[in-house]
SEKOLZA-80887 format. One record per atom (N, C-alpha, C): residue in three letters; z, y, x. Coordinates in steps of 0.001 Angstrom, whole numbers, plus 500000, padded with zeros to 6 digits. Atoms other than C-alpha are relative to their C-alpha. Last residue first. Example, Ala and Ser with C-alpha at 12.3 -4.5 7.8 and 13.67 -1.06 7.14 Angstrom:
<selums>
ser499940498810499180ser507140498940513670ser500730501090499230ala500000498810500890ala507800495500512300ala500000501200500900
</selums>
This chain:
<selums>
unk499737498668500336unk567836489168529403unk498883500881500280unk501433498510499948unk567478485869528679unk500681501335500340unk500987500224498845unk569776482585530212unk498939501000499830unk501277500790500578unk571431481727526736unk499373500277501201unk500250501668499577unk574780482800528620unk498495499460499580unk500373500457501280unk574161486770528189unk500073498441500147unk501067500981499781unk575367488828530347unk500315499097499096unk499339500959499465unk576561492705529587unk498893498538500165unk499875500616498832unk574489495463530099unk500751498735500222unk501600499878499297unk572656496900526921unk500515499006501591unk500800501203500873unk576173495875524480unk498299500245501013unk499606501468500258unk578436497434527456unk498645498866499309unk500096500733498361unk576627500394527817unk500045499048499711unk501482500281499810unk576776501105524271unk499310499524500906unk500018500990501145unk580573500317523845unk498336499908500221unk499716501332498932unk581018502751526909unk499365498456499068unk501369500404499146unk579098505285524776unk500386498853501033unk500582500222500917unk581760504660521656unk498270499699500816unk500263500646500485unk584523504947523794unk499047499052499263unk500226500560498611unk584023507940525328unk499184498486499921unk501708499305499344unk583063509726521947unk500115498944501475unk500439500935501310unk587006507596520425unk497950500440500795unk500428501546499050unk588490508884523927unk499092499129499108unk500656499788499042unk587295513000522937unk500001498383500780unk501365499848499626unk587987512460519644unk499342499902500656unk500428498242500324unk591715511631520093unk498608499581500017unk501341499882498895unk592915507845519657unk499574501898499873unk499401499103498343unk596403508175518301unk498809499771500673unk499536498149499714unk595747508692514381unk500301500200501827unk500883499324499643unk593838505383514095unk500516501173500558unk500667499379500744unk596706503271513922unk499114500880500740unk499260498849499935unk597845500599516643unk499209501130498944unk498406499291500046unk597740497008515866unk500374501135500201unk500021500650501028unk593798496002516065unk502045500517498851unk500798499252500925unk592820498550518347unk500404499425498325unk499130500095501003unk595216497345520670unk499948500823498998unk498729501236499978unk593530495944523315unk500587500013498751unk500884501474500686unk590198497855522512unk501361499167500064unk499705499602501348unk592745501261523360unk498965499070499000unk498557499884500511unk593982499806526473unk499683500240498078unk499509501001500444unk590697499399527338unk500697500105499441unk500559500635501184unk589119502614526523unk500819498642500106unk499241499728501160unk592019504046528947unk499259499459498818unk498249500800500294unk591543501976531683unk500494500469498800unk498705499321499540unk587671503024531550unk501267499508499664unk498410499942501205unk585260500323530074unk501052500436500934unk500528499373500920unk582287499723532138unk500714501019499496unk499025499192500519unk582441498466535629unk499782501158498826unk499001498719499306unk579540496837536626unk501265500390498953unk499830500541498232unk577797493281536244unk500829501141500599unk500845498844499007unk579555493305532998unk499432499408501078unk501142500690500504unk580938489804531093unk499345501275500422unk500522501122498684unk584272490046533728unk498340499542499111unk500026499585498884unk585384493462531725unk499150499023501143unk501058498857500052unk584676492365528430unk499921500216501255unk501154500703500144unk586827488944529407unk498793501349499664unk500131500127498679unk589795491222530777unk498371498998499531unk500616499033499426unk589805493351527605unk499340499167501373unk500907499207500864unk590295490228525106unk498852501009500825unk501277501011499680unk592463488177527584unk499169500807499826unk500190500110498566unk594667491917527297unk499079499020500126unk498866499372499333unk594955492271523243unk499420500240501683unk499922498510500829unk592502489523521399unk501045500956501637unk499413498978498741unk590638486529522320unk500781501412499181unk498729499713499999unk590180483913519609unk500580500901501227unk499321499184501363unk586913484492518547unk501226500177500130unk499684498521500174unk585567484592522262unk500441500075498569unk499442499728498839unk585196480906523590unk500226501435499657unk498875500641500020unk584828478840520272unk500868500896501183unk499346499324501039unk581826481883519148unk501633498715500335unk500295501079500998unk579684481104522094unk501971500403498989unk499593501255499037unk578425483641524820unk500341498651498569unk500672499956498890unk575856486182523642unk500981498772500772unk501292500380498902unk576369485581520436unk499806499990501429unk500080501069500224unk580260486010520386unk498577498984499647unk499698501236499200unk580097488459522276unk499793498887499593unk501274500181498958unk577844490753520168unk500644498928500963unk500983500952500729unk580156490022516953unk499110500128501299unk499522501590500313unk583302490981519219unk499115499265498836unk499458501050498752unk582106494076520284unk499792498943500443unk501431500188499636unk580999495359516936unk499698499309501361unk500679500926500493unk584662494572515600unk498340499468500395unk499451501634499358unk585956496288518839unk498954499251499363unk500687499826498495unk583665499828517677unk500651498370500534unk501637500324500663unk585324498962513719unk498846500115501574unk500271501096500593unk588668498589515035unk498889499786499674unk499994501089499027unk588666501708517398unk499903498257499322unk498722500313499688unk587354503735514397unk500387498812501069unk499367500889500294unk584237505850514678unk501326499105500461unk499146500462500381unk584018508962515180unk500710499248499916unk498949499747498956unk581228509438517680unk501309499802499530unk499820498794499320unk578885507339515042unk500931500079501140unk498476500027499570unk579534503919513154unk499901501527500451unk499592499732501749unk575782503900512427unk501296500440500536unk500624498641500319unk575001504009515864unk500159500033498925unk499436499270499421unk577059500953516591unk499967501525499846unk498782499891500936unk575409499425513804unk500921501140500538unk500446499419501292unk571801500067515378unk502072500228499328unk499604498604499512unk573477499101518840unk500034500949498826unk498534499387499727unk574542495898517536unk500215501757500497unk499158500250501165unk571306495202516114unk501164500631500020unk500266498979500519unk569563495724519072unk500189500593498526unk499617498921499561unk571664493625520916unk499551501236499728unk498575499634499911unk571175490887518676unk500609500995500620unk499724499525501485unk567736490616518630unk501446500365499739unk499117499166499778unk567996490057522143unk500232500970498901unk498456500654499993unk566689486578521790unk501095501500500098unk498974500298501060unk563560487869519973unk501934499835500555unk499743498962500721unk562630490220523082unk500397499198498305unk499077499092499524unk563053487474525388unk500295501225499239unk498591501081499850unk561403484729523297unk501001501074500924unk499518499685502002unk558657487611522688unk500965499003500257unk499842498978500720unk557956488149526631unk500581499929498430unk498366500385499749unk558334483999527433unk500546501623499681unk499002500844500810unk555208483717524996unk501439499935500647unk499712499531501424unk553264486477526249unk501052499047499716unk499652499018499995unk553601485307529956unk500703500720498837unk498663499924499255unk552627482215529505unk500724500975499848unk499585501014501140unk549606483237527299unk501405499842499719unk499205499374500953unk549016485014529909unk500383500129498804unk499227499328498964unk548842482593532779unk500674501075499069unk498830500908499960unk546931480169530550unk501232500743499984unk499879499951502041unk543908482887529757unk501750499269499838unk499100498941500386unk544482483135533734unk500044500147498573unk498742499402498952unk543975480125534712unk500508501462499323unk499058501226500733unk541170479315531929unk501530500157500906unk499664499218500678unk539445482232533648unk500746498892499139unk499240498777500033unk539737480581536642unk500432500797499029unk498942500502499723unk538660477694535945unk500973501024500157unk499233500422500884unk535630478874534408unk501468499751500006unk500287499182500725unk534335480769537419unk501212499755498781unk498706499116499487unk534974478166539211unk500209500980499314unk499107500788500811unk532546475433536840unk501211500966500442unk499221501082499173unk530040478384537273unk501379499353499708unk500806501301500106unk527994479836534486unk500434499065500891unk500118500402498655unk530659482668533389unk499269498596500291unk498958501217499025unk530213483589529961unk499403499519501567unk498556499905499581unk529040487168529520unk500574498673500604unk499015500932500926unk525213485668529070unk501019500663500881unk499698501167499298unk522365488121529858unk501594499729499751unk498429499635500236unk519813489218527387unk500856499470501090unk498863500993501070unk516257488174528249unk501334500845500215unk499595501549499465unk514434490382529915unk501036499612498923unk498916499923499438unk512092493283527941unk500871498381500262unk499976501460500770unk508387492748527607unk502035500586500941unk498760499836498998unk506593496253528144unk500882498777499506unk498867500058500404unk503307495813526431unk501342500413501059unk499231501200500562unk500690496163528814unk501477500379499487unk498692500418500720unk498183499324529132unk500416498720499450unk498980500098498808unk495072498993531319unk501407500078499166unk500424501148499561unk492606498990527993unk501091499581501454unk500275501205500927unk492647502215527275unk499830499169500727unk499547501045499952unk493953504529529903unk500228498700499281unk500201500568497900unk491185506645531368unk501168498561499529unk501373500777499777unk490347507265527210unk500259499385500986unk500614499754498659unk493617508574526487unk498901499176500561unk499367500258499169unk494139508150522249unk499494500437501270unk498540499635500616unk491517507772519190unk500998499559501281unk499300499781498901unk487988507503520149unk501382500644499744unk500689500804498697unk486378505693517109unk500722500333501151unk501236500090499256unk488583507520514803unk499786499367501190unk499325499398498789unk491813506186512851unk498199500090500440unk500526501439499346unk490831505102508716unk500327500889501794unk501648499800499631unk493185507910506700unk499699498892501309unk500114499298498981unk496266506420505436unk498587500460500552unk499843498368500008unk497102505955501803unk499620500774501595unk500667499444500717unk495501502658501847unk499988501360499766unk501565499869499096unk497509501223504759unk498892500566499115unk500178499344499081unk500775502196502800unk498951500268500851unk500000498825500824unk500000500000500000unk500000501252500878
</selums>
């Protein structure tokens, strides 16, 4: 339908010198991404392996520490305020994941502080936050001041990012 609407092309239509000497232009074959040698292959099978590996011990390390990012979330709920019982209680749910709930539920008072203290690699918990995790459970709120309850509360954060973890991740 189109070839009917077009006018017929004249006898000398185009560069005269180069009729007839013009060839197509023939483009090359495409060429193949996959690697054609068996090394080649091996390699990339090595490393497809390698990070695979990798990925999979990455997310088993960032699930297993589900727990410490939990504890901080709460912790951060709790605020600079919060009460030496409720900063322990958060404490004493991250210990008891991270090591095993027969060996830390029953700690309280002094064991209590000296096991926070030996699950650091550094020195966390000032003499006076201890004292006041020892006996958070028995002494009222009214004698912590603001300024040890704020101390308190970033030592507590330390703590849950640095202590160690028996399952073997960190």
């Amino acid at each position: 339908m189109l070839e009917e609407t077009l006018p017929p092309l004249p006898a000398l239509f185009g560069n005269p010198i180069l009729r007839g000497e013009l060839h197509e232009i023939v483009s090359p074959e495409p060429i193949d991404w996959l690697p054609q040698t068996l090394g080649w292959q091996i390699l990339a099978l090595v490393l497809a392996i390698g990070l695979l590996h990798r990925s999979w011990r990455r997310l088993r390390v960032w699930l297993r520490n589900r727990y410490r990012r939990e504890a901080q979330q709460r912790l951060s709920h709790l605020g600079p305020s919060a009460e030496a019982s409720a900063i322990n209680e958060v404490l004493k749910l991250t210990a008891m994941t991270a090591a095993s709930r027969r060996e830390v539920a029953a700690l309280t008072g002094v064991s209590w502080c000296h096991w926070l203290e030996t699950r650091a690699t550094t020195k966390i918990f000032s003499q006076e936050s201890l004292l006041i995790l020892g006996e958070a459970v028995y002494s009222p709120q009214g004698s912590v001041t603001p300024v040890q309850r704020s101390a308190l509360v970033r030592e507590a954060h330390r703590w849950i990012d640095q202590h160690r973890d028996d399952h073997g991740f960190h």
